[in-house]
mmCIF file as Biopython writes it, N, C-alpha, C and O atoms, coordinates in Angstrom:
data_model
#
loop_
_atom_site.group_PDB
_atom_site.id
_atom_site.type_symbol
_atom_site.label_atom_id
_atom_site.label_alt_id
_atom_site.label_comp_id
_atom_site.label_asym_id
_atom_site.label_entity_id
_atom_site.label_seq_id
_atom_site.pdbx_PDB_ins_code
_atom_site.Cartn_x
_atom_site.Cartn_y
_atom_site.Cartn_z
_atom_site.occupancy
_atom_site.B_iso_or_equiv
_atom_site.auth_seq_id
_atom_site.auth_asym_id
_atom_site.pdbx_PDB_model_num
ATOM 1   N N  . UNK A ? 1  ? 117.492 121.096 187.757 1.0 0.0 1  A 1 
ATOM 2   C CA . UNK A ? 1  ? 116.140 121.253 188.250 1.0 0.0 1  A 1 
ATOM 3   C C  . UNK A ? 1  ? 116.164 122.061 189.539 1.0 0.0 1  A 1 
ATOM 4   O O  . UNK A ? 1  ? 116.740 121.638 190.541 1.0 0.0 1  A 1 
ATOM 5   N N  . UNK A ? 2  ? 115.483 123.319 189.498 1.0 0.0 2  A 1 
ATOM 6   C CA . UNK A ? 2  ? 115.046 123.956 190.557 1.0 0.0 2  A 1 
ATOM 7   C C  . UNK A ? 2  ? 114.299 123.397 191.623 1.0 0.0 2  A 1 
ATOM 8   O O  . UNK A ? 2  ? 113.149 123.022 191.399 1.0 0.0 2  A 1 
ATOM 9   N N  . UNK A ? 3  ? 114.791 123.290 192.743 1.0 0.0 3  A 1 
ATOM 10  C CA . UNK A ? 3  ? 113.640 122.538 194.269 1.0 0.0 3  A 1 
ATOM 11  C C  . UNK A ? 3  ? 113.040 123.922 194.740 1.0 0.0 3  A 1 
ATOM 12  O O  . UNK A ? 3  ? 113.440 125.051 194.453 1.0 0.0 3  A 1 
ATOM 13  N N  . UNK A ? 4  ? 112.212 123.629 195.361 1.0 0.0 4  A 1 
ATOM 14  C CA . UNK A ? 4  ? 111.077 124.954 196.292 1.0 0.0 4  A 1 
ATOM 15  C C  . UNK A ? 4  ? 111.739 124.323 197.875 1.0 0.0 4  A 1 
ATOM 16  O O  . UNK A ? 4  ? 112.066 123.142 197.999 1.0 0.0 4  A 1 
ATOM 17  N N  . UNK A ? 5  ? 111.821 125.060 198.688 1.0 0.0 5  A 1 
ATOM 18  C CA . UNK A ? 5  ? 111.894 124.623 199.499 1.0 0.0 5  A 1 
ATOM 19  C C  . UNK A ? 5  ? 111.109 125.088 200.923 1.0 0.0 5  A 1 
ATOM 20  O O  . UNK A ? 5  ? 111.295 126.175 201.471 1.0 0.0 5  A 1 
ATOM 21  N N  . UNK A ? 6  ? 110.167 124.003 201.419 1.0 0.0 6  A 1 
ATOM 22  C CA . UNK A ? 6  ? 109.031 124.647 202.316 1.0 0.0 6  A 1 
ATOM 23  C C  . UNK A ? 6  ? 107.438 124.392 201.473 1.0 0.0 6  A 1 
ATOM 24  O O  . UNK A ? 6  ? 107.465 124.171 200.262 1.0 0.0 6  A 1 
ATOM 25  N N  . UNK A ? 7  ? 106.221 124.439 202.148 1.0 0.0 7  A 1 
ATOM 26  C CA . UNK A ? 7  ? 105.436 124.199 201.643 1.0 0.0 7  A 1 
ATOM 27  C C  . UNK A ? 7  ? 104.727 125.501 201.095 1.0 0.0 7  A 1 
ATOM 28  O O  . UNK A ? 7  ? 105.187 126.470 201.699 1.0 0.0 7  A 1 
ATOM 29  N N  . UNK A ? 8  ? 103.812 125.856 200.208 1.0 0.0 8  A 1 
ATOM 30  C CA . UNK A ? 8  ? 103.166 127.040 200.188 1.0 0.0 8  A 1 
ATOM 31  C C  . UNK A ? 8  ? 101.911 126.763 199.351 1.0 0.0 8  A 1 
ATOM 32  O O  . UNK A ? 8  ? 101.826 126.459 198.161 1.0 0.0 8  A 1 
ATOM 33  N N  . UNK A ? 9  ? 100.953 126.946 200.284 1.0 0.0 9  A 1 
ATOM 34  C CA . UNK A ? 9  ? 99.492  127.363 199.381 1.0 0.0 9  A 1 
ATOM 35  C C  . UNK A ? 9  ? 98.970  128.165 198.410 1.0 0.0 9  A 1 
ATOM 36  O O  . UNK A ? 9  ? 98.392  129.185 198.783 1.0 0.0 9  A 1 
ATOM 37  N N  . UNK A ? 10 ? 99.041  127.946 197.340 1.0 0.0 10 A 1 
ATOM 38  C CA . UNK A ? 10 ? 98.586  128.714 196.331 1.0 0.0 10 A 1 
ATOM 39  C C  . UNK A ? 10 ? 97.138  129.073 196.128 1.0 0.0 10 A 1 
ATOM 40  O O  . UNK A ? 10 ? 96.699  129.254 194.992 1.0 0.0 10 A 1 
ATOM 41  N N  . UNK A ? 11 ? 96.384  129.180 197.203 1.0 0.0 11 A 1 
ATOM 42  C CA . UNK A ? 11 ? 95.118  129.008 197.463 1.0 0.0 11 A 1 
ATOM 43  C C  . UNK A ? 11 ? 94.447  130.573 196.365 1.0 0.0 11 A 1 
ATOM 44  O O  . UNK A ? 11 ? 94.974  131.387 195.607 1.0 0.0 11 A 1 
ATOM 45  N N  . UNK A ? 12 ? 93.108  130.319 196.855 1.0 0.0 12 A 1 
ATOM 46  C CA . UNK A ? 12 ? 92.383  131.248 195.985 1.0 0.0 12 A 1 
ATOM 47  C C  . UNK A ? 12 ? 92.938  133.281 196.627 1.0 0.0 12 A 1 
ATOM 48  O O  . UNK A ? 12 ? 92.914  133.768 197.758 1.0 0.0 12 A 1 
ATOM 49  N N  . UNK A ? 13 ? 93.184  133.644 195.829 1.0 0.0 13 A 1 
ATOM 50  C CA . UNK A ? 13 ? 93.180  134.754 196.146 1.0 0.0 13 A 1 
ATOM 51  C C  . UNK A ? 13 ? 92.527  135.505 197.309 1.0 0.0 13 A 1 
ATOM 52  O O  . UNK A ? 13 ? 91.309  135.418 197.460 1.0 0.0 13 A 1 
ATOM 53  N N  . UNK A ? 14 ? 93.520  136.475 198.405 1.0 0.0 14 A 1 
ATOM 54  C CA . UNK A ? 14 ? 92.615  136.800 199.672 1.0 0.0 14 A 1 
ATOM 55  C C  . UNK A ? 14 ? 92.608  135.646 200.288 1.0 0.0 14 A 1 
ATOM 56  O O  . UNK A ? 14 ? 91.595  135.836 200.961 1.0 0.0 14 A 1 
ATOM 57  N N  . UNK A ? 15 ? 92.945  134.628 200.570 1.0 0.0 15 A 1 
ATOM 58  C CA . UNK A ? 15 ? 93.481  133.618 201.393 1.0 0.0 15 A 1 
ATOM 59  C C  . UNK A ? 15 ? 94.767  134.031 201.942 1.0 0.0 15 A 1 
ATOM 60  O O  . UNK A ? 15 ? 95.366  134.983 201.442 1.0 0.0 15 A 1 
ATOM 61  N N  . UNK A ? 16 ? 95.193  133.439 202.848 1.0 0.0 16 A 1 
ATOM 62  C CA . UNK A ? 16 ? 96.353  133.548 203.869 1.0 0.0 16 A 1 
ATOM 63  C C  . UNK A ? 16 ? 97.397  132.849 202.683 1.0 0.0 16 A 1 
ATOM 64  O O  . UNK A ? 16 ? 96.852  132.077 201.894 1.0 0.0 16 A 1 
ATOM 65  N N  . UNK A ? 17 ? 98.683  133.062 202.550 1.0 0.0 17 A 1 
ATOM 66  C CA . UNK A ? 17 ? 99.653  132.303 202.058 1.0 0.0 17 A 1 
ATOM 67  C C  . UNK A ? 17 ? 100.198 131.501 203.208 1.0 0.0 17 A 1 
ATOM 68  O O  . UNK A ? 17 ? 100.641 132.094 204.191 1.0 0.0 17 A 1 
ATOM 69  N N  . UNK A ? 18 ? 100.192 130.076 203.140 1.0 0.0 18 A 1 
ATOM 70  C CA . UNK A ? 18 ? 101.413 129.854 204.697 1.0 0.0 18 A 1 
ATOM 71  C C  . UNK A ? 18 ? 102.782 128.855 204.235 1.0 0.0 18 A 1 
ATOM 72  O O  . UNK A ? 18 ? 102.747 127.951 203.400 1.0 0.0 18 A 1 
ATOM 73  N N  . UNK A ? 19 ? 103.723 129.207 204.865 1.0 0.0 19 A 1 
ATOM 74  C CA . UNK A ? 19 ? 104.597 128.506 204.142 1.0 0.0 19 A 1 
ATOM 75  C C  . UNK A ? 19 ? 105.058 127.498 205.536 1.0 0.0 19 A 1 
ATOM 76  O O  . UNK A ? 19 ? 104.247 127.427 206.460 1.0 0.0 19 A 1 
ATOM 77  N N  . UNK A ? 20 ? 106.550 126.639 205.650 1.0 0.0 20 A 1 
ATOM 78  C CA . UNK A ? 20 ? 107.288 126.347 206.430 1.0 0.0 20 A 1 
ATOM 79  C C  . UNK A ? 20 ? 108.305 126.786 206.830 1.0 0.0 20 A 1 
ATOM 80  O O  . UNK A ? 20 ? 109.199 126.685 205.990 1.0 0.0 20 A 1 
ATOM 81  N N  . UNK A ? 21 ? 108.636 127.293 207.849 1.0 0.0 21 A 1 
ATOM 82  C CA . UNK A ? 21 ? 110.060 127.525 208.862 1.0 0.0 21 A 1 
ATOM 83  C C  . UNK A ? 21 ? 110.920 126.791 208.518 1.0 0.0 21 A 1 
ATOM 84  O O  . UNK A ? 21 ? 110.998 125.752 209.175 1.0 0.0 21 A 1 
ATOM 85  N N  . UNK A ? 22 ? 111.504 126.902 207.852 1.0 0.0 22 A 1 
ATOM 86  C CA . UNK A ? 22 ? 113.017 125.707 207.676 1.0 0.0 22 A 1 
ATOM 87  C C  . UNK A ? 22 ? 113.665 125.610 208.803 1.0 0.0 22 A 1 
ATOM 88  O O  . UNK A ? 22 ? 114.749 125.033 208.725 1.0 0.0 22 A 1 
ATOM 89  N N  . UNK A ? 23 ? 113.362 125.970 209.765 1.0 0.0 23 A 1 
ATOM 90  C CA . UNK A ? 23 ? 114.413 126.005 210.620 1.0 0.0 23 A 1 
ATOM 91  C C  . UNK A ? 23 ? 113.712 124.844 211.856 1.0 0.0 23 A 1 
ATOM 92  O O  . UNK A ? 23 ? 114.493 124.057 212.390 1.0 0.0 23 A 1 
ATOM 93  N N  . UNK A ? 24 ? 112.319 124.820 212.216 1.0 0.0 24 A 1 
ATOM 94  C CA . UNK A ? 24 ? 111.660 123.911 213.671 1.0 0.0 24 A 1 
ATOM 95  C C  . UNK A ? 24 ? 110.486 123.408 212.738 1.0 0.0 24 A 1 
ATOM 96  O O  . UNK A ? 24 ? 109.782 122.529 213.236 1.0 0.0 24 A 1 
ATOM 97  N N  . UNK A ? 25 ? 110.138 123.871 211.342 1.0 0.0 25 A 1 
ATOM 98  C CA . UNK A ? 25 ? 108.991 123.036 210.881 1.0 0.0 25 A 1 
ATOM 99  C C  . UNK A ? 25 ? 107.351 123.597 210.930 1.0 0.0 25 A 1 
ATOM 100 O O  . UNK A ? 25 ? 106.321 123.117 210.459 1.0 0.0 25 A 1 
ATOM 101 N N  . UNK A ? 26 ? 107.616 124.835 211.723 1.0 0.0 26 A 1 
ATOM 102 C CA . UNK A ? 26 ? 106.136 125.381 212.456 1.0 0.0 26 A 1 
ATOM 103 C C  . UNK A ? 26 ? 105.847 125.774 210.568 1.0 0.0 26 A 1 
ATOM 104 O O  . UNK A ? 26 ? 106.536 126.077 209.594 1.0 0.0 26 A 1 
ATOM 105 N N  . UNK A ? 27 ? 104.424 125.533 210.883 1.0 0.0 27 A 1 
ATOM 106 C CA . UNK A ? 27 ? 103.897 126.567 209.818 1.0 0.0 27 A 1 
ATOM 107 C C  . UNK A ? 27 ? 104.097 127.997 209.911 1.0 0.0 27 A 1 
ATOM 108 O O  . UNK A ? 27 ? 104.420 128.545 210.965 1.0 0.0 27 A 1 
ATOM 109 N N  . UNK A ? 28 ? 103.892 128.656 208.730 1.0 0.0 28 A 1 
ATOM 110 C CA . UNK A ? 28 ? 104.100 130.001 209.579 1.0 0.0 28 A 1 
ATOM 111 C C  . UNK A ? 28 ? 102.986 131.121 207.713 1.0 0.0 28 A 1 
ATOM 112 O O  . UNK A ? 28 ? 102.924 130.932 206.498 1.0 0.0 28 A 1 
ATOM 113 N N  . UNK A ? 29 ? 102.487 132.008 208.581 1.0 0.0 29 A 1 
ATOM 114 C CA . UNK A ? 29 ? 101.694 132.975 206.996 1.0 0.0 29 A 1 
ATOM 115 C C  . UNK A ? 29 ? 102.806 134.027 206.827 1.0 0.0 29 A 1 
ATOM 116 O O  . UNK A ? 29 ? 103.323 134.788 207.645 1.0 0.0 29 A 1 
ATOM 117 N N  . UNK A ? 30 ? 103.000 133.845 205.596 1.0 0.0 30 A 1 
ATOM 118 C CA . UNK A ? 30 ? 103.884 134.900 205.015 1.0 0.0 30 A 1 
ATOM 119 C C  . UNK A ? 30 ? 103.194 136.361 205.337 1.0 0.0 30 A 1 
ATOM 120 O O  . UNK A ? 30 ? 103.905 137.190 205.905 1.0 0.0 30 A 1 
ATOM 121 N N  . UNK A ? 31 ? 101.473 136.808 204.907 1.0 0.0 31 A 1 
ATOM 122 C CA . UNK A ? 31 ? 101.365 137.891 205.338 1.0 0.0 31 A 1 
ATOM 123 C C  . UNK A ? 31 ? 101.851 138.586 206.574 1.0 0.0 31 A 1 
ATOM 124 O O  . UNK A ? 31 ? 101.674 138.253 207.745 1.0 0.0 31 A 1 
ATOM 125 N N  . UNK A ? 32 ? 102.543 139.686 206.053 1.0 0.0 32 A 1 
ATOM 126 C CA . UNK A ? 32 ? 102.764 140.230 207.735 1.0 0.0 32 A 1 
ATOM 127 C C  . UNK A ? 32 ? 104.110 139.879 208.482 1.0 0.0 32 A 1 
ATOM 128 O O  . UNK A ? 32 ? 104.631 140.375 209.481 1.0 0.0 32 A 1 
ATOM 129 N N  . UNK A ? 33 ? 104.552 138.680 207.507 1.0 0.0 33 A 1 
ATOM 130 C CA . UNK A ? 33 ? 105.819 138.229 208.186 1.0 0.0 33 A 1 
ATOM 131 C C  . UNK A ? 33 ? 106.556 138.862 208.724 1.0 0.0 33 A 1 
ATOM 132 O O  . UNK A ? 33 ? 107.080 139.702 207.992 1.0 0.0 33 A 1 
ATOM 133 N N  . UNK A ? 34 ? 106.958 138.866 209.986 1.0 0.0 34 A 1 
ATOM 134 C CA . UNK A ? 34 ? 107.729 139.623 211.090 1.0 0.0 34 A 1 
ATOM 135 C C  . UNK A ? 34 ? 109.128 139.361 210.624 1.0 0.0 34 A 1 
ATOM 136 O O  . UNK A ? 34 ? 110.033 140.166 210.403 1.0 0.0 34 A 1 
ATOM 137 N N  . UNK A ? 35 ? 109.104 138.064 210.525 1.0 0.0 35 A 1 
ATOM 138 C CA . UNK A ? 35 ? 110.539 137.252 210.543 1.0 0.0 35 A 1 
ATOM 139 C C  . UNK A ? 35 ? 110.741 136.494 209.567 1.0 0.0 35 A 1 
ATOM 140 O O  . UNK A ? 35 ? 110.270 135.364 209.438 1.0 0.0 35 A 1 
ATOM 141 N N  . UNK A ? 36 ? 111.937 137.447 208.298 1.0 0.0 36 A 1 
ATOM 142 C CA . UNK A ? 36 ? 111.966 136.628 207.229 1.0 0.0 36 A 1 
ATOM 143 C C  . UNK A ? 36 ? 113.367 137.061 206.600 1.0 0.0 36 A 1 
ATOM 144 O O  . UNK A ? 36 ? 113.798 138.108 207.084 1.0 0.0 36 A 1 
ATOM 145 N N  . UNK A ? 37 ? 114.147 136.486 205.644 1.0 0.0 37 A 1 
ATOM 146 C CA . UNK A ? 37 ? 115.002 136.471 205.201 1.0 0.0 37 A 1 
ATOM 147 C C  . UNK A ? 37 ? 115.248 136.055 203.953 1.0 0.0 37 A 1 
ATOM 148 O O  . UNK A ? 37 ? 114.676 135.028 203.587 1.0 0.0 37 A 1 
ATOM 149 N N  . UNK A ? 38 ? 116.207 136.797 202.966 1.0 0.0 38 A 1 
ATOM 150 C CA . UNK A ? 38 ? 116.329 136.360 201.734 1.0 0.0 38 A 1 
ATOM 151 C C  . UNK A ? 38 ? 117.478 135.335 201.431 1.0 0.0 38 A 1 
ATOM 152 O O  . UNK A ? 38 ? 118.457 135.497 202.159 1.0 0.0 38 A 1 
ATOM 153 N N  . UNK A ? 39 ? 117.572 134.362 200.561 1.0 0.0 39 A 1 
ATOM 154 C CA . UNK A ? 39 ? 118.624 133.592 200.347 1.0 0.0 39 A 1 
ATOM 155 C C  . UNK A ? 39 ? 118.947 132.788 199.376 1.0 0.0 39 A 1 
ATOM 156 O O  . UNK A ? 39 ? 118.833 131.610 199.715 1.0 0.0 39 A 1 
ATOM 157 N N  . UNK A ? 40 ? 119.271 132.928 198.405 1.0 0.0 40 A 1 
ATOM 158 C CA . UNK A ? 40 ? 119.364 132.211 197.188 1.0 0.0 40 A 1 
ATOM 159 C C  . UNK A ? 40 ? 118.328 132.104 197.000 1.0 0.0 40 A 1 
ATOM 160 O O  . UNK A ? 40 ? 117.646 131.099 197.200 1.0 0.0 40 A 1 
ATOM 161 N N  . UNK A ? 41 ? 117.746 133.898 196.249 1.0 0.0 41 A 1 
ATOM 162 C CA . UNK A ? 41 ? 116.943 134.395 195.432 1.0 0.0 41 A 1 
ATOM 163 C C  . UNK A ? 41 ? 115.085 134.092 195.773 1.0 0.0 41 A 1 
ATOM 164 O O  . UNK A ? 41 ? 114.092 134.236 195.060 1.0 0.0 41 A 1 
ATOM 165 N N  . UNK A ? 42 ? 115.284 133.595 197.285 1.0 0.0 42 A 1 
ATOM 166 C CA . UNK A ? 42 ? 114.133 133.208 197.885 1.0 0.0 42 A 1 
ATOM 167 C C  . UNK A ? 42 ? 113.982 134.301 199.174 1.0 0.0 42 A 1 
ATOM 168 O O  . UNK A ? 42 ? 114.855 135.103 199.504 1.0 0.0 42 A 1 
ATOM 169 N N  . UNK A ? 43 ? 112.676 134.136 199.813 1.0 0.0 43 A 1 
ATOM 170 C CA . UNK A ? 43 ? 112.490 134.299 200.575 1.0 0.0 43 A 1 
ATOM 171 C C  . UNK A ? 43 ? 111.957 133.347 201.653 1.0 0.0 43 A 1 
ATOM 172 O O  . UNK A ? 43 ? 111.067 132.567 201.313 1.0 0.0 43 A 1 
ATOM 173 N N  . UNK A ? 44 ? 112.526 133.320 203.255 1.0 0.0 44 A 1 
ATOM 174 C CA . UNK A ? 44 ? 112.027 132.420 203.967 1.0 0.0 44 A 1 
ATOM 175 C C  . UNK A ? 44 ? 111.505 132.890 204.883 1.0 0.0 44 A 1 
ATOM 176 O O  . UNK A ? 44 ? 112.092 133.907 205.255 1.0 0.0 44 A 1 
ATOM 177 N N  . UNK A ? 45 ? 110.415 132.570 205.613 1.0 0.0 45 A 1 
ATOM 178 C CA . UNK A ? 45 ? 109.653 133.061 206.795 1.0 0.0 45 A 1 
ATOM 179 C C  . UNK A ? 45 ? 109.681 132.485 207.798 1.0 0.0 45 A 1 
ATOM 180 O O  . UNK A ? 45 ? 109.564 131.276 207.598 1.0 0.0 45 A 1 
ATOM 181 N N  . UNK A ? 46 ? 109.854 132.933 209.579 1.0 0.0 46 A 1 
ATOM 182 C CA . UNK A ? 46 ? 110.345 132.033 210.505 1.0 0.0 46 A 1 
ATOM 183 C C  . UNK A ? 46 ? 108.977 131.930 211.478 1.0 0.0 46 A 1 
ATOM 184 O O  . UNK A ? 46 ? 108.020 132.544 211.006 1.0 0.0 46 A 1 
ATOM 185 N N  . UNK A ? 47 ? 108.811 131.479 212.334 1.0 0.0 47 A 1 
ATOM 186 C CA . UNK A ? 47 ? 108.000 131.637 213.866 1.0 0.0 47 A 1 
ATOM 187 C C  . UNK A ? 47 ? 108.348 132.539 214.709 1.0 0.0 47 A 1 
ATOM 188 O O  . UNK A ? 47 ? 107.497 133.144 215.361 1.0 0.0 47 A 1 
ATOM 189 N N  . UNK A ? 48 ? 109.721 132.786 214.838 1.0 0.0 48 A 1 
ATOM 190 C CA . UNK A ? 48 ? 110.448 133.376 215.839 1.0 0.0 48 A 1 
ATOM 191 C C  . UNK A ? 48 ? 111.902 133.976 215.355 1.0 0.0 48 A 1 
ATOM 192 O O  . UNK A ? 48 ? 112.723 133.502 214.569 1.0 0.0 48 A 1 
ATOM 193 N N  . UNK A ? 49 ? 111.914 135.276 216.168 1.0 0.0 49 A 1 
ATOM 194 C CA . UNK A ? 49 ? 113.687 135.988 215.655 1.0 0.0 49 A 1 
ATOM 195 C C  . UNK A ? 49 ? 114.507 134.744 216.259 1.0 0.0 49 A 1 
ATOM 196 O O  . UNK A ? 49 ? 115.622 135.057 215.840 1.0 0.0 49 A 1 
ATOM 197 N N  . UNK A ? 50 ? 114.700 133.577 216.942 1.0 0.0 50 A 1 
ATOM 198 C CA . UNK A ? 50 ? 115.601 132.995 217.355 1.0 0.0 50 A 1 
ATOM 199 C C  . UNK A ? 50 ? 115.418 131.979 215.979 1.0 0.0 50 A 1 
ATOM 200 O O  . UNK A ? 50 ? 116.565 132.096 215.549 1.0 0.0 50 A 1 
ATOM 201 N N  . UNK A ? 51 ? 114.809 131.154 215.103 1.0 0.0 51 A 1 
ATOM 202 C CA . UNK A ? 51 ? 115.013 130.322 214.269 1.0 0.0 51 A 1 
ATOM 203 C C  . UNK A ? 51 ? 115.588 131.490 213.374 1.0 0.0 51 A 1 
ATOM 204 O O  . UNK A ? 51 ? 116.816 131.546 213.319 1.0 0.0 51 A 1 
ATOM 205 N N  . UNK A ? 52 ? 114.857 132.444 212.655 1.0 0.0 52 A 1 
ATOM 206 C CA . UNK A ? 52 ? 115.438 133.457 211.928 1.0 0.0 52 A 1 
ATOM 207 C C  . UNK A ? 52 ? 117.325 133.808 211.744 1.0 0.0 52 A 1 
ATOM 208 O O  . UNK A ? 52 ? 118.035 134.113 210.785 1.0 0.0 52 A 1 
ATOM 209 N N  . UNK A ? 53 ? 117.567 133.571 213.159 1.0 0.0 53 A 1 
ATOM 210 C CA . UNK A ? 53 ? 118.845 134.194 213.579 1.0 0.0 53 A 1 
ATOM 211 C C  . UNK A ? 53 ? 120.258 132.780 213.513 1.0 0.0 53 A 1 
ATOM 212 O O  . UNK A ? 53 ? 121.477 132.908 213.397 1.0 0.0 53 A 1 
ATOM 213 N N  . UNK A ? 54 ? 119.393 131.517 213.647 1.0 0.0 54 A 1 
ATOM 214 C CA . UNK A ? 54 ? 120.152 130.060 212.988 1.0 0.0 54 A 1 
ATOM 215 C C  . UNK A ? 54 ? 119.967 130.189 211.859 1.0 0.0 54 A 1 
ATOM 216 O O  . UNK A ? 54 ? 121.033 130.309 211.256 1.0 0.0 54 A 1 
ATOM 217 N N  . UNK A ? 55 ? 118.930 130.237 211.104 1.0 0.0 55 A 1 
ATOM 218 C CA . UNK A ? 55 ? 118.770 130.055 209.547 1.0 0.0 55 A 1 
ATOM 219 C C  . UNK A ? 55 ? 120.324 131.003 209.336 1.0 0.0 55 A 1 
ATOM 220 O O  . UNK A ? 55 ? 121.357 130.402 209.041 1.0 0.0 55 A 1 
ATOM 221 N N  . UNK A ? 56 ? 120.313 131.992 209.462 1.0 0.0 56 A 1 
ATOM 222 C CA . UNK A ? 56 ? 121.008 133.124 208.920 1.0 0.0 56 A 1 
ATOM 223 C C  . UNK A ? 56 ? 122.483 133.067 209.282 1.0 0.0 56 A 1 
ATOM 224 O O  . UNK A ? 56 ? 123.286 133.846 208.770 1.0 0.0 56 A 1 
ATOM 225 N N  . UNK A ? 57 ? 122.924 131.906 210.393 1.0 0.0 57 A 1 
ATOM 226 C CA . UNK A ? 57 ? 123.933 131.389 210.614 1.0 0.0 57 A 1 
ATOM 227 C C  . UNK A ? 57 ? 124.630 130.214 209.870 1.0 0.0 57 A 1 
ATOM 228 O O  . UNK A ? 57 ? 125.813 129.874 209.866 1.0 0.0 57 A 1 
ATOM 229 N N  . UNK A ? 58 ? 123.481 129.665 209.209 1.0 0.0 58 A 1 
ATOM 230 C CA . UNK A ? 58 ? 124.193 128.705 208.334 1.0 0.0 58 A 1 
ATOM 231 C C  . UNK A ? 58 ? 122.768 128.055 207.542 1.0 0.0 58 A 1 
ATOM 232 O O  . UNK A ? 58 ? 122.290 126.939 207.741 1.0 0.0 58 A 1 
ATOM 233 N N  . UNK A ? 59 ? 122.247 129.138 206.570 1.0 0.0 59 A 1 
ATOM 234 C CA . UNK A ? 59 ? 121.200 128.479 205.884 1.0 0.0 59 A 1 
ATOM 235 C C  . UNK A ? 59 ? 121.450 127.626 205.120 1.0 0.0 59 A 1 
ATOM 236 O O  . UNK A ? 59 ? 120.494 126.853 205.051 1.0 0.0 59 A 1 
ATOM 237 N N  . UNK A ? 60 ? 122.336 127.319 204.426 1.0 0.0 60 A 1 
ATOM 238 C CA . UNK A ? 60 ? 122.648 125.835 204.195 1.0 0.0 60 A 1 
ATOM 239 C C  . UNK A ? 60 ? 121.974 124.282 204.589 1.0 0.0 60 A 1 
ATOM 240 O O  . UNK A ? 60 ? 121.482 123.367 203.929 1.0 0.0 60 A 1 
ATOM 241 N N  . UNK A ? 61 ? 122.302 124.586 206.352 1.0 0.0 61 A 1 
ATOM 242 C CA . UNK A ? 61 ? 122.340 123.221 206.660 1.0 0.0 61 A 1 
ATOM 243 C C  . UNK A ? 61 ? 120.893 123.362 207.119 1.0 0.0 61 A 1 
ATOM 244 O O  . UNK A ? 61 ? 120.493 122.520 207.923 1.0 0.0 61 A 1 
ATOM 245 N N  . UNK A ? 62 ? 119.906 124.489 206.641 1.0 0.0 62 A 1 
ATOM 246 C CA . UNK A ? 62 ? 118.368 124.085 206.648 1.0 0.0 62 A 1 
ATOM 247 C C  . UNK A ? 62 ? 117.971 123.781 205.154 1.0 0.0 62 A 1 
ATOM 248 O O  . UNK A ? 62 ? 116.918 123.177 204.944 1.0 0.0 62 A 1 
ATOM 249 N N  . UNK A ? 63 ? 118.764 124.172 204.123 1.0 0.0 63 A 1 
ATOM 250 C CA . UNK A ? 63 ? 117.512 124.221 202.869 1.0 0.0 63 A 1 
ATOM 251 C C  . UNK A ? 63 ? 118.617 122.566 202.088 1.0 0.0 63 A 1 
ATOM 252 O O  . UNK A ? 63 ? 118.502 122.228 200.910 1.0 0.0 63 A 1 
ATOM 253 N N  . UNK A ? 64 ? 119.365 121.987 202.894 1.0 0.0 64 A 1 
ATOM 254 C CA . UNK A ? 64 ? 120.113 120.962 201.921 1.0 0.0 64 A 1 
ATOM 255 C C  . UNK A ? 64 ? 120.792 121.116 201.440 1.0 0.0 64 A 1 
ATOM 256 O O  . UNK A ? 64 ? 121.048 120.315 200.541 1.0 0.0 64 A 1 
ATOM 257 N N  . UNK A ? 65 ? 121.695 122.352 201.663 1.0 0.0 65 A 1 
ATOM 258 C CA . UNK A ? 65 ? 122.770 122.783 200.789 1.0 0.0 65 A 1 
ATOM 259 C C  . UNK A ? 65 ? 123.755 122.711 201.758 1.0 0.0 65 A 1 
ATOM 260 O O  . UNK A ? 65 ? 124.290 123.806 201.931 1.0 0.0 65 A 1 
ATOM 261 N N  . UNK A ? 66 ? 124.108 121.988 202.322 1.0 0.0 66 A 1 
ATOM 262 C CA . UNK A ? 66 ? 125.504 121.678 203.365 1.0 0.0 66 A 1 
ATOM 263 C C  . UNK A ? 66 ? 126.493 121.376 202.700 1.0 0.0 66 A 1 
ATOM 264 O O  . UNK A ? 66 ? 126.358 120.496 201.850 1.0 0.0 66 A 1 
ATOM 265 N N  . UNK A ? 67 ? 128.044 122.144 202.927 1.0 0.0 67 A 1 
ATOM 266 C CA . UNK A ? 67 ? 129.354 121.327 201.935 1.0 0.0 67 A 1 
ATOM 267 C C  . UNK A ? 67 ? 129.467 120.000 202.829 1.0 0.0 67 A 1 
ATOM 268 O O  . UNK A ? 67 ? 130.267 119.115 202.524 1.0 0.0 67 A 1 
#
């Protein structure tokens, strides 16, 4: 079974998409995303280049995938 990880609104079209920061929890809108990264075939969106720049240090130990 595939998990999603983060929240995302599937709202009506022309609505904002917003997802979660895996990294501090902030909400954050995918439109426009400044700060985002791909990772096991996802994309994640941050608040800030400093969560961006942990995620990308060990995204693992944000999405539950820690050895």
């Amino acid at each position: 079974m595939e998990e999603s990880y983060g929240l995302q609104d599937y709202s009506v079209a022309g609505e904002r998409v917003q997802t979660v920061d895996p990294v501090c929890g902030t909400v954050v809108t995918e439109e426009g995303g400044r700060w985002r990264t791909g990772y096991a075939g996802e994309t994640f969106y941050f608040c800030s280049k400093d969560c961006q720049v942990k995620f990308e240090e060990d995204p693992g130990l944000y999405i539950g995938q820690h050895d």
